[in-house]
C-alpha positions as CSV (number, residue, x, y, z in Angstrom):
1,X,0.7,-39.4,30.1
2,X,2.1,-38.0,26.8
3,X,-1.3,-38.4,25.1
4,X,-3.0,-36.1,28.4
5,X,0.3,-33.3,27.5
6,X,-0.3,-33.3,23.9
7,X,-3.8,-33.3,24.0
8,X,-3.8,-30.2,26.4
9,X,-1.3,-28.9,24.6
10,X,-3.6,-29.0,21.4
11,X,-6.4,-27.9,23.3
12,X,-4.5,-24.5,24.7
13,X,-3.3,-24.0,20.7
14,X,-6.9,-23.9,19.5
15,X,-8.0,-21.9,22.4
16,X,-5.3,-19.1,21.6
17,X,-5.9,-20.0,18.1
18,X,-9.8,-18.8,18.5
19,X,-9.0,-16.0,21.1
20,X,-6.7,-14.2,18.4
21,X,-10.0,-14.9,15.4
22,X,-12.4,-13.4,18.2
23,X,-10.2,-10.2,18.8
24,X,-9.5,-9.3,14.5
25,X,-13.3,-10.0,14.1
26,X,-13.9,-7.5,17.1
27,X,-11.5,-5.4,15.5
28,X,-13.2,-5.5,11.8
29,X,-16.2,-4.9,13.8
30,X,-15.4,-2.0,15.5
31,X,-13.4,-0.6,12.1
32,X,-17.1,-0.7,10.6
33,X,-18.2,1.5,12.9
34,X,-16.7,4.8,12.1
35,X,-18.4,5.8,9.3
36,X,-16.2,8.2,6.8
37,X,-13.0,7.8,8.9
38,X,-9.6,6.4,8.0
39,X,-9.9,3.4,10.2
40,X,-6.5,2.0,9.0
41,X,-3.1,2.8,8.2
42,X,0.8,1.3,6.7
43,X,3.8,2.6,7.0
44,X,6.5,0.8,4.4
45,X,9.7,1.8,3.6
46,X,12.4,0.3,1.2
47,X,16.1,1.4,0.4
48,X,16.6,1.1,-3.7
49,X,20.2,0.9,-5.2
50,X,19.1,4.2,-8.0
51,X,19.8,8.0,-7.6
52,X,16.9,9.4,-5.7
53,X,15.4,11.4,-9.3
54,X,15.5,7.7,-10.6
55,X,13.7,6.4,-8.2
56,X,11.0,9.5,-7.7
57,X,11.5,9.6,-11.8
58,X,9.8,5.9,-12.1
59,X,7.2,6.4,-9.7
60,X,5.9,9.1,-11.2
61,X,5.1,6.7,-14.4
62,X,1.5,6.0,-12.6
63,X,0.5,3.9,-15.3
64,X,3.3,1.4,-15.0
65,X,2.5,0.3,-11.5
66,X,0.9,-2.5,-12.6
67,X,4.0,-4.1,-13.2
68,X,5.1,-4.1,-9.6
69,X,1.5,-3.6,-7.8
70,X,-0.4,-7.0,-7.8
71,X,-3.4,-6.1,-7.1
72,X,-3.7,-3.3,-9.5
73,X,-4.8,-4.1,-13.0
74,X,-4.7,-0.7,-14.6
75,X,-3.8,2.9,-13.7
76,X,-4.7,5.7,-16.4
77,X,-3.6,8.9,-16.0
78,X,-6.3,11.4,-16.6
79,X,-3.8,14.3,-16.6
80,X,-1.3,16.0,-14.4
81,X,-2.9,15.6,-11.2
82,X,-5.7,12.9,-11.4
83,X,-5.6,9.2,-12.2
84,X,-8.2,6.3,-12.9
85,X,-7.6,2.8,-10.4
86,X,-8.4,-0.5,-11.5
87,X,-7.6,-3.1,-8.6
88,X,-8.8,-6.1,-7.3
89,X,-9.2,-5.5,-3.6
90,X,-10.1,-9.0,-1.2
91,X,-10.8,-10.9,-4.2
92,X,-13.5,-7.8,-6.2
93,X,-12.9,-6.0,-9.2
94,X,-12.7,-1.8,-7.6
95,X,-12.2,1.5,-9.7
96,X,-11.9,4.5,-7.7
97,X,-9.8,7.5,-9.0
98,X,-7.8,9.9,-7.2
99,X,-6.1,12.8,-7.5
100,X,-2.4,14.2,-6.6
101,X,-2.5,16.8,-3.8
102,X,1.0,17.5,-3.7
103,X,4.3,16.7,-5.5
104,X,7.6,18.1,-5.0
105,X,10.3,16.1,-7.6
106,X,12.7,13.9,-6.0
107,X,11.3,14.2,-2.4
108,X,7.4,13.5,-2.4
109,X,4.0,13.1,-3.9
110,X,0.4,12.8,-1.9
111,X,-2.9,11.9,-3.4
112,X,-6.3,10.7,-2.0
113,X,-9.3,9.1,-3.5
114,X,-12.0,11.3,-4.7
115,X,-14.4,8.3,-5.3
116,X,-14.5,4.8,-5.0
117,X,-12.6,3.3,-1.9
118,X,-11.3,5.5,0.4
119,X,-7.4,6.3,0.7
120,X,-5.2,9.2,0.6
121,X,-1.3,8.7,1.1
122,X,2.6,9.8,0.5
123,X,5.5,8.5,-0.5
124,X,9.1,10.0,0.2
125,X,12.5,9.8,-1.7
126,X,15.2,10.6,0.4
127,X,18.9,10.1,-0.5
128,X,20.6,8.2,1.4
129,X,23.9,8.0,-0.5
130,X,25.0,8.9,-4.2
131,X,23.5,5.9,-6.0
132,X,21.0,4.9,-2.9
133,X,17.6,5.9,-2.2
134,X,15.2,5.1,0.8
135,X,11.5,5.5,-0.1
136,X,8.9,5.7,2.6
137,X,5.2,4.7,1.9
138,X,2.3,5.8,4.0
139,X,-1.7,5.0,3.2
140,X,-4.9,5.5,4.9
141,X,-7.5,3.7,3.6
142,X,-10.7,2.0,5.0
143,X,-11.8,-1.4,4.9
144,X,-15.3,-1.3,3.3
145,X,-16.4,-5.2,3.1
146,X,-16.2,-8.0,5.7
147,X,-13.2,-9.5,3.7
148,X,-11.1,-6.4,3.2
149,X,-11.4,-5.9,7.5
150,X,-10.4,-9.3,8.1
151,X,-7.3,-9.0,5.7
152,X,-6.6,-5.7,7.5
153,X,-6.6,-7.2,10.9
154,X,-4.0,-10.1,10.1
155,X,-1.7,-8.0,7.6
156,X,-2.8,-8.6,4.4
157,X,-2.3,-5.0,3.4
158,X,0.7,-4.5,5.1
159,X,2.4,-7.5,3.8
160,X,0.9,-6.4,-0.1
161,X,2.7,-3.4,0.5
162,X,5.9,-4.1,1.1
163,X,5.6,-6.8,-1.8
164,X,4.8,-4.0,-4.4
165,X,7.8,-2.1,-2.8
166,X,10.4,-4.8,-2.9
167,X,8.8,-5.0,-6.9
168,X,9.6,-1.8,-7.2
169,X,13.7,-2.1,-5.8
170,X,13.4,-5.1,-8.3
171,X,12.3,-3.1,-11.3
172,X,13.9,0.0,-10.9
173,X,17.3,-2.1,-10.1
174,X,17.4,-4.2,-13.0
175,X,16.6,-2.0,-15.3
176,X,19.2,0.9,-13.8
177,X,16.9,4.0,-15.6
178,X,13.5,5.1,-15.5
179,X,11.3,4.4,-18.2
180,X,9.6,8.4,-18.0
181,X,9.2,11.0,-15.7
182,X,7.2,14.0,-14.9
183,X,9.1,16.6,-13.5
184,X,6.3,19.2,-12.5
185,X,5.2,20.6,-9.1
186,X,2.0,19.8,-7.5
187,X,1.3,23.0,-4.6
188,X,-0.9,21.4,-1.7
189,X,-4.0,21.6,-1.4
């Protein structure tokens, strides 16, 4: 009788097992089929034990991200407002570069892709206390290879995200100062 309950038991975990697989490959599927769109999105926030212009200070040292970001092998800032991506994205070598569409120091900074993969985002700096800062992350990007919708649909990007933010806390913490800033303002467009 205990070998009939476990095996039916097994049996009922690989069914749900395959259902979940069925509906993120119907999912990647139907991502694929809007051509041009943001198909996906992530919303990440951490709170960082730094003055908000320390935190907003380091992040506007682009070319240091590598440090924190995994993925990203090399950022080069072009000038003010455009930069040069190096990543690996699902296991490929990407460039893509984008450009900043709006900063205000100490509260925000947008950008979006102008080639390459597709992503446009924002991140916040909000004070949440004298030495305390929360930063909010948000990204739109789309999926372009079998590999990258799959690690869409179960999280991978999500879960990337808030590791390069808790790097972030990490480095800015330790350290206690940012290593540069750029103070300008960015007008939207």
């Amino acid at each position: 009788m205990k070998t009939r309950t476990a095996a039916l038991a097994t049996l009922g975990a690989l069914a749900a097992g395959a259902l979940l697989a069925s509906k993120l490959m119907q999912r990647a599927r139907d991502t694929s089929r809007l051509p041009g769109s943001r198909s996906s999105s992530i919303d990440a926030m951490i709170d960082i034990n730094v003055p908000v212009s320390t935190a907003y200070n380091q992040w506007t040292q682009f070319e240091e991200f590598p440090r924190f970001m995994e993925s990203v092998e090399e950022v080069r800032q072009l000038d003010d407002t455009h930069l040069h991506w190096r990543a690996s994205v699902a296991g490929k070598i990407k460039e893509w570069d984008a450009e900043i569409t709006e900063q205000i120091p100490d509260q925000y900074i947008a950008w979006r892709s102008t080639d390459g993969v597709p992503n446009a985002g924002a991140v916040s700096f909000d004070k949440i206390g004298e030495n305390r800062t929360r930063v909010k992350l948000h990204m739109d990007y789309d999926p372009e290879t079998a590999a990258e919708k799959i690690g869409d649909a179960v999280g991978g990007v999500k879960l990337a995200a808030k590791g390069n933010l808790k790097r972030f806390k990490e480095l800015v913490e330790r350290r206690g100062v940012e290593t540069g800033a750029w103070r300008g303002t960015v007008a939207p467009h």
